[in-house]
PLY file of the C-alpha trace (Angstrom):
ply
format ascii 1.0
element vertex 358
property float x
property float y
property float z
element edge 357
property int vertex1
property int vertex2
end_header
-8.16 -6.45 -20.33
-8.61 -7.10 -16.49
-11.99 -8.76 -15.38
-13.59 -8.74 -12.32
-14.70 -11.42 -10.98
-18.72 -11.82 -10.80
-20.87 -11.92 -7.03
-17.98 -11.58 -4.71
-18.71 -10.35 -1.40
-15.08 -8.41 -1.11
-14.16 -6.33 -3.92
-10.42 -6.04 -1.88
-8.80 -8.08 0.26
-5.45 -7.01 2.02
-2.98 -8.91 4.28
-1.33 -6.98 6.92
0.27 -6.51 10.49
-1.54 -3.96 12.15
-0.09 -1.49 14.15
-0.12 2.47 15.75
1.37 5.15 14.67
2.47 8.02 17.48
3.49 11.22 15.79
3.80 14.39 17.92
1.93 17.73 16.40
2.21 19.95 14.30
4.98 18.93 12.37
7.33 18.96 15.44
10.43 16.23 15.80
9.97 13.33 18.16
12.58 13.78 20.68
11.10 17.31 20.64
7.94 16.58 22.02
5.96 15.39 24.91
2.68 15.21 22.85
1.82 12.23 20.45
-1.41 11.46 18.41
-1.62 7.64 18.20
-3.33 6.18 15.14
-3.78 2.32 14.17
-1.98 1.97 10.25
-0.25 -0.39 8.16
0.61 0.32 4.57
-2.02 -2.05 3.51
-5.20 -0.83 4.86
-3.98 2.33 3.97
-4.66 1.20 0.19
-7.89 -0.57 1.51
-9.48 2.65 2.90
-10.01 4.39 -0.48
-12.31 1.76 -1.61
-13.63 1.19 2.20
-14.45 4.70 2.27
-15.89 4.70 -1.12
-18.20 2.24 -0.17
-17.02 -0.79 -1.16
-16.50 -4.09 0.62
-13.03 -4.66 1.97
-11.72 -7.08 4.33
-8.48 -7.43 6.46
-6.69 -10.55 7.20
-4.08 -10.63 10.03
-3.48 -11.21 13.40
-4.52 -9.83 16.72
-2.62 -10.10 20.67
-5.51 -11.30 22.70
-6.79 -8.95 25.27
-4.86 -5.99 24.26
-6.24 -2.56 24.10
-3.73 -1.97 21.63
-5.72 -4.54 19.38
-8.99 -3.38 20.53
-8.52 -0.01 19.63
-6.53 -1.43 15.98
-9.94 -3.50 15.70
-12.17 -0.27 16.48
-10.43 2.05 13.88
-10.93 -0.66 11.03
-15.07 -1.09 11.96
-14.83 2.97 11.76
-13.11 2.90 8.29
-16.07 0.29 7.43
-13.84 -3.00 6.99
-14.86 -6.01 8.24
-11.66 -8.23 9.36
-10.44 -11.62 10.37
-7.36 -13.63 12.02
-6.39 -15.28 15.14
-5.96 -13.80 18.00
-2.17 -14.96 19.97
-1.40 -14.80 23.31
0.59 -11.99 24.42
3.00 -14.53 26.80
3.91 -12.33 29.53
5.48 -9.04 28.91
8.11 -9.95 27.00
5.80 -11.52 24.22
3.90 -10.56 21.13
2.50 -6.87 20.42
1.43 -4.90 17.74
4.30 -2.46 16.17
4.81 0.88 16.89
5.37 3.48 14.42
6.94 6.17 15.89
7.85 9.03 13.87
7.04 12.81 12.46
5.92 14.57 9.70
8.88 17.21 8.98
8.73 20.08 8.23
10.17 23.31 5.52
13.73 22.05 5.24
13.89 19.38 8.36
13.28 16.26 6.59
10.74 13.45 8.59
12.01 10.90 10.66
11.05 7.81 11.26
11.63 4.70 13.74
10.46 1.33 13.55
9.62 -0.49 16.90
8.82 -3.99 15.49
10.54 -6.08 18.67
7.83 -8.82 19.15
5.03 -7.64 16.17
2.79 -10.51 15.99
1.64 -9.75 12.58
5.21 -12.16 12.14
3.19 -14.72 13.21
0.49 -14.79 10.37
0.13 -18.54 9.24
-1.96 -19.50 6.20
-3.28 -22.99 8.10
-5.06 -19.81 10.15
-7.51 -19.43 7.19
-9.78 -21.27 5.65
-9.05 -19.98 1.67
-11.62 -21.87 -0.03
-13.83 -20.30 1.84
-12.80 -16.57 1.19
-11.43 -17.14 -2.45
-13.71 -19.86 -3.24
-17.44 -19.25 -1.53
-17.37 -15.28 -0.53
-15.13 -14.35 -3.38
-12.59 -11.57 -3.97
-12.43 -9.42 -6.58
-8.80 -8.34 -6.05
-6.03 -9.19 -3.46
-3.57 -6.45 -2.67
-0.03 -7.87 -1.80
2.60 -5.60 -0.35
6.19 -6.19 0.12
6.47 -4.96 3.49
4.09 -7.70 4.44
5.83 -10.40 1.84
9.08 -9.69 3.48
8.10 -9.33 7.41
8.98 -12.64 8.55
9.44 -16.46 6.65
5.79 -17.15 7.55
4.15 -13.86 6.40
7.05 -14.65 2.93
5.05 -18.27 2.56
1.35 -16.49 3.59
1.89 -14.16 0.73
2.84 -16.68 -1.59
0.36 -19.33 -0.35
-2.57 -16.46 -1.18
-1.01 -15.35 -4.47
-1.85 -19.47 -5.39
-5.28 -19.59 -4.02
-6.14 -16.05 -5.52
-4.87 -17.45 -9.06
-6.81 -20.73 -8.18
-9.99 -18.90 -7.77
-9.66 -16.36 -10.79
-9.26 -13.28 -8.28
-6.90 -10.62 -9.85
-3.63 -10.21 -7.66
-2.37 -6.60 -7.27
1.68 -6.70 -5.58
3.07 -3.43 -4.24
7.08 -4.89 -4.23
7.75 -2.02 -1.63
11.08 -3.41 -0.99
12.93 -2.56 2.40
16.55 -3.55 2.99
16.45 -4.07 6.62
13.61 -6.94 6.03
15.87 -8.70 3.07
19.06 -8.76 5.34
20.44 -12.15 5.19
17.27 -13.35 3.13
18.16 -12.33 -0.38
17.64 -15.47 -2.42
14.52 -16.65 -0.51
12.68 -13.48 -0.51
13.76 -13.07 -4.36
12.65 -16.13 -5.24
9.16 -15.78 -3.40
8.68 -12.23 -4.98
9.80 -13.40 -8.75
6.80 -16.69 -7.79
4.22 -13.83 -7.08
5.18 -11.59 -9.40
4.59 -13.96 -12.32
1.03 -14.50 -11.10
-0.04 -10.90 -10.48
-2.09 -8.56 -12.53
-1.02 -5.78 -11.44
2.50 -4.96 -10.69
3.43 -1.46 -8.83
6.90 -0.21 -7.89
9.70 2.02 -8.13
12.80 2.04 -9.96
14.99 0.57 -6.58
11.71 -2.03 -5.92
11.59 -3.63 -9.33
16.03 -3.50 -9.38
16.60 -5.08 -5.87
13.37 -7.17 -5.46
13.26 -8.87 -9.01
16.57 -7.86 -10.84
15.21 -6.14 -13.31
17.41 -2.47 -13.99
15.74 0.94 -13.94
16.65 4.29 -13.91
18.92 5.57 -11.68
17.23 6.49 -7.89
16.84 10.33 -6.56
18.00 12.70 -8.69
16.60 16.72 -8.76
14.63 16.56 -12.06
12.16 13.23 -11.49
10.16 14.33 -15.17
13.61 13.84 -17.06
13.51 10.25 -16.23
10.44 9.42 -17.64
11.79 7.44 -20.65
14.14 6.14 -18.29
10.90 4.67 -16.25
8.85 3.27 -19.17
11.83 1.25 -20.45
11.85 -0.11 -17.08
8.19 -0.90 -17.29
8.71 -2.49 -20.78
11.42 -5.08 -18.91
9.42 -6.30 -16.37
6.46 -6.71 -18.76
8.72 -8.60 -20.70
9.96 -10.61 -17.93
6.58 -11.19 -16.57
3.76 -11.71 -19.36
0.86 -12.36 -17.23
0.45 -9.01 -15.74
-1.66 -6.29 -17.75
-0.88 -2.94 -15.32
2.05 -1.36 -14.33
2.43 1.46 -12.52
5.23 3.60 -10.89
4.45 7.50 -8.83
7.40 10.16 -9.38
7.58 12.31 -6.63
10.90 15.44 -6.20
11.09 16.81 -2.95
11.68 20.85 -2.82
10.59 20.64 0.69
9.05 18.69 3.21
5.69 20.79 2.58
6.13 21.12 -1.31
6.59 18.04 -3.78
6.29 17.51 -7.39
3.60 14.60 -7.84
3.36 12.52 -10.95
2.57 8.89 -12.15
3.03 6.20 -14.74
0.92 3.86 -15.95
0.70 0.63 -18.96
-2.35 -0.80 -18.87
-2.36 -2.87 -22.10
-0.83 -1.06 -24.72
-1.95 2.35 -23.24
0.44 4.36 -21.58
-0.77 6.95 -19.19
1.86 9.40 -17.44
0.88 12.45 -15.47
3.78 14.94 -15.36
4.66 15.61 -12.10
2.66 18.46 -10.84
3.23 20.42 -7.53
0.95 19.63 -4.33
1.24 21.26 -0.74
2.01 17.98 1.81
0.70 17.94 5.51
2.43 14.60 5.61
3.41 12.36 3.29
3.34 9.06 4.84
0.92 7.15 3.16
0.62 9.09 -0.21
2.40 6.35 -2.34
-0.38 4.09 -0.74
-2.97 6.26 -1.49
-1.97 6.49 -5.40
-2.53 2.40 -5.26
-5.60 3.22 -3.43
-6.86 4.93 -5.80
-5.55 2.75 -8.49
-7.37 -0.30 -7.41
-10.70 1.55 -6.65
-10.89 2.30 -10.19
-10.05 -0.98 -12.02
-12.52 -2.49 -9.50
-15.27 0.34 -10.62
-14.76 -0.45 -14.12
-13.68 2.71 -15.81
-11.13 3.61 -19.10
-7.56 3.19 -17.78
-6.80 6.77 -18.35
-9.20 7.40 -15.42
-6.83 5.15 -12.91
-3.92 6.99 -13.16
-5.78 10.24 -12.68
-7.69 9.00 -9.80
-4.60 7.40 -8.54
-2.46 10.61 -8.00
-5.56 12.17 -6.69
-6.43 10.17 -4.15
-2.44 9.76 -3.37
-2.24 13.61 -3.46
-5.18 13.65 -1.02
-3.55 11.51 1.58
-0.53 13.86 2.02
-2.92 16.40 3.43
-4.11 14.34 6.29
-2.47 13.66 9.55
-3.56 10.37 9.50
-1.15 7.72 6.62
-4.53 7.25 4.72
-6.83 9.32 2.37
-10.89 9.39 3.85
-12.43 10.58 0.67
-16.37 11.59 1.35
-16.99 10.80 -2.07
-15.85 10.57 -5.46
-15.90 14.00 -6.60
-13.86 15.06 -3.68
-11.17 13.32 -5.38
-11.89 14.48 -8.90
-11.62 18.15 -7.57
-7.60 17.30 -6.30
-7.42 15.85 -10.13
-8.73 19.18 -11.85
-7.07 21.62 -9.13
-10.11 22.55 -8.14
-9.93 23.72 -4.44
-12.66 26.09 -3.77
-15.25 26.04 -1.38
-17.91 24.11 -2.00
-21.03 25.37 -0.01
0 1
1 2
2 3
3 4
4 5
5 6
6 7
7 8
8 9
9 10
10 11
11 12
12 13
13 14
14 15
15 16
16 17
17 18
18 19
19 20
20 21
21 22
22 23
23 24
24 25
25 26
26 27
27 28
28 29
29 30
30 31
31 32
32 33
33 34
34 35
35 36
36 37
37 38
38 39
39 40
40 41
41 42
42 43
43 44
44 45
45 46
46 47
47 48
48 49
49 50
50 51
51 52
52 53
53 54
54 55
55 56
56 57
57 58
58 59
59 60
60 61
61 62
62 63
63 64
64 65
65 66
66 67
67 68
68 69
69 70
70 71
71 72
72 73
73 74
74 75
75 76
76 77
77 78
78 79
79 80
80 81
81 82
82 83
83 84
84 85
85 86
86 87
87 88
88 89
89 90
90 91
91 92
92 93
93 94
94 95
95 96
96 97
97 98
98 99
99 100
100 101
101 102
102 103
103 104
104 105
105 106
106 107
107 108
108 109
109 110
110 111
111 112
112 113
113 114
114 115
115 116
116 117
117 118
118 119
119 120
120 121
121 122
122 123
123 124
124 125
125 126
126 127
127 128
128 129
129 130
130 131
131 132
132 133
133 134
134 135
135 136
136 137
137 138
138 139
139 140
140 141
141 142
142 143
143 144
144 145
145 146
146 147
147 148
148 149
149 150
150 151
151 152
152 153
153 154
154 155
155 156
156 157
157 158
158 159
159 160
160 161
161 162
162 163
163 164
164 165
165 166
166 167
167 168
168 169
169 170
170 171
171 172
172 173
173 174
174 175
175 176
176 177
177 178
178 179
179 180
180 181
181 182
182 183
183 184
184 185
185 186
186 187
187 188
188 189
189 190
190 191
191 192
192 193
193 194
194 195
195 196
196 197
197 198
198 199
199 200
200 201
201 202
202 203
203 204
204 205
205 206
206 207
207 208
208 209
209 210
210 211
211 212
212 213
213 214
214 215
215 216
216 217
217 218
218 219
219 220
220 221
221 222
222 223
223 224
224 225
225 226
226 227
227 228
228 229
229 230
230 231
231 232
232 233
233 234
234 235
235 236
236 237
237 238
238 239
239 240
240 241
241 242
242 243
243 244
244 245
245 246
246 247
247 248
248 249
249 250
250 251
251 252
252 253
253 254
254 255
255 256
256 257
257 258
258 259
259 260
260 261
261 262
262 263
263 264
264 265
265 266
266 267
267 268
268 269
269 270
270 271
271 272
272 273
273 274
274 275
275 276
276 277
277 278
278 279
279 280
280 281
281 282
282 283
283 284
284 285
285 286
286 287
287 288
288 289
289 290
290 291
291 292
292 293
293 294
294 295
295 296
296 297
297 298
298 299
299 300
300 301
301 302
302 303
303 304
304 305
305 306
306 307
307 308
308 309
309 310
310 311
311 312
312 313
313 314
314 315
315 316
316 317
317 318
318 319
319 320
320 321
321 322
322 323
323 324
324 325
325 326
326 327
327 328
328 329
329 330
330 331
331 332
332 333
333 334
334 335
335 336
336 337
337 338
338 339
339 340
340 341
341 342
342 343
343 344
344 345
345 346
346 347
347 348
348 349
349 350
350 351
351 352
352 353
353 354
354 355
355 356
356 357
């Protein structure tokens, strides 16, 4: 159903703005708190790090400030997560210039919901140009076994809109299976409906695998689903695979589709659940209740996970299990990403098995 391509030297390869995270303690609120831990994270590399972690090769493109510590320390997180990474590196000019985002924001916690603030005045991860990489060379010579597209990087600016697209074409070119997380975000479609539409529907039609959830796949490609929130998420499963069926419908080239469910009882206690067409096979794990540390990054974690397995080659029924694993995982770490040790770690989460092991 979905082949890999033979000898590449990446089995992933994501696009992405890098940038830190600053999140105070112990599940404390921002304007609470004079202590931060700083992390380097985009919702990219946090899919990338399941397979990184797992051992296989990933790579990063993007963009760096030159002579920033910010970047260095962004460049030293990704060598520690074993990805190797390339892109230009842009002047900062003077202080009002470029800079890498800043994620500022907190976990929650019991009945105080997270919060979260983007500081994205000057990201230079807007700046990523496809003339900045040479594609025949990393479709064509090293080879990729799947690119990862997400929304949030489709939709940053017009250039990282036409990046996307131009590396959806060479992907397709080179027989490299495209992966697009729609993640849609209304403040980055403001004023650039049509264009952005347009650009998605292009990509979309060329992907493999399609991911998204019931608002991504309505306000991103048009296509209805069921009806967003809600207090029982497992009622709407019907509701979700009729969705599914549409946009297989509307786009014919893709073979996966995937959606998570997640209902919030508290900030510390979710109800965790998946679906998944691969082929004619659907695959749905009921939602199933998991203790959260944090859940930034869990969503990217189920894709993760997702990807890891179609690029190891197992049954499909295997990728949605591994996928809400390895997206369960990443809720229990402070940093947005999972760090498996190893596979069975993960297959543990899966069969609820959290004993000691010695």
């Amino acid at each position: 159903m979905l082949k890999i391509k033979d000898n590449c030297k990446y089995s992933l390869v994501v696009p992405t703005s890098m940038g830190v995270r600053i999140c105070p303690p112990n599940g404390q609120p921002v304007a609470s708190s004079n202590m931060f831990m700083m992390q380097a994270t985009s919702a990219e590399t946090n899919v990338a790090s399941i397979s990184a972690y797992l051992g296989l090769p990933t790579k990063v493109l993007t963009t760096f400030v030159k002579d920033s510590p910010i970047a260095e320390f962004i460049k030293r997180d990704l060598r520690s997560r074993g990805m190797d990474f390339e892109g230009p590196e842009v002047p900062q000019g003077g202080p009002w210039g470029y800079r890498h985002q800043f994620n500022i924001a907190d976990s929650g916690y019991g009945a105080r919901g997270p919060r979260v603030c983007n500081d994205r005045a000057g990201e230079v991860g807007r700046t990523l140009n496809i003339n900045d990489f040479d594609l025949d060379r990393i479709f064509g010579e090293e080879g990729v076994g799947i690119l990862h597209l997400s929304g949030l990087i489709g939709a940053l600016s017009h250039e990282t809109s036409q990046f996307c697209l131009e590396l959806a074409r060479a992907a397709k070119k080179y027989g490299t299976l495209i992966s697009f997380d729609l993640n849609h975000r209304a403040s980055f479609w403001e004023g650039r409906e049509q264009e952005l539409h347009d650009i998605f529907t292009e990509i979309a039609s060329v992907s493999d695998i399609l991911i998204g959830n019931e608002e991504d796949f309505q306000l991103c490609l048009g296509i209805q689903g069921p009806e967003a929130g809600g207090k029982d998420i497992a009622a709407k499963i019907d509701g979700f695979k009729g969705m599914i069926e549409n946009v297989r419908k509307a786009f014919p080239n893709a073979k996966v589709f995937a959606t998570t469910l997640r209902q919030v009882i508290s900030v510390n206690h979710h109800l965790w659940g998946a679906i998944l067409l691969a082929g004619d096979d659907w695959h749905v794990v009921e939602p199933r209740d998991i203790t959260v540390l944090d859940r930034i990054g869990g969503g990217d974690g189920f894709v993760g996970g997702l990807l890891y397995s179609i690029l190891k080659g197992w049954e499909s029924e295997k990728w949605i299990q591994f996928g809400w694993a390895t997206g369960a995982m990443a809720t229990t770490f402070l940093t947005d990403y999972a760090q498996p040790m190893d596979e069975d770690q993960v297959w543990s989460i899966w069969g609820g098995n959290a004993r000691v092991k010695r």
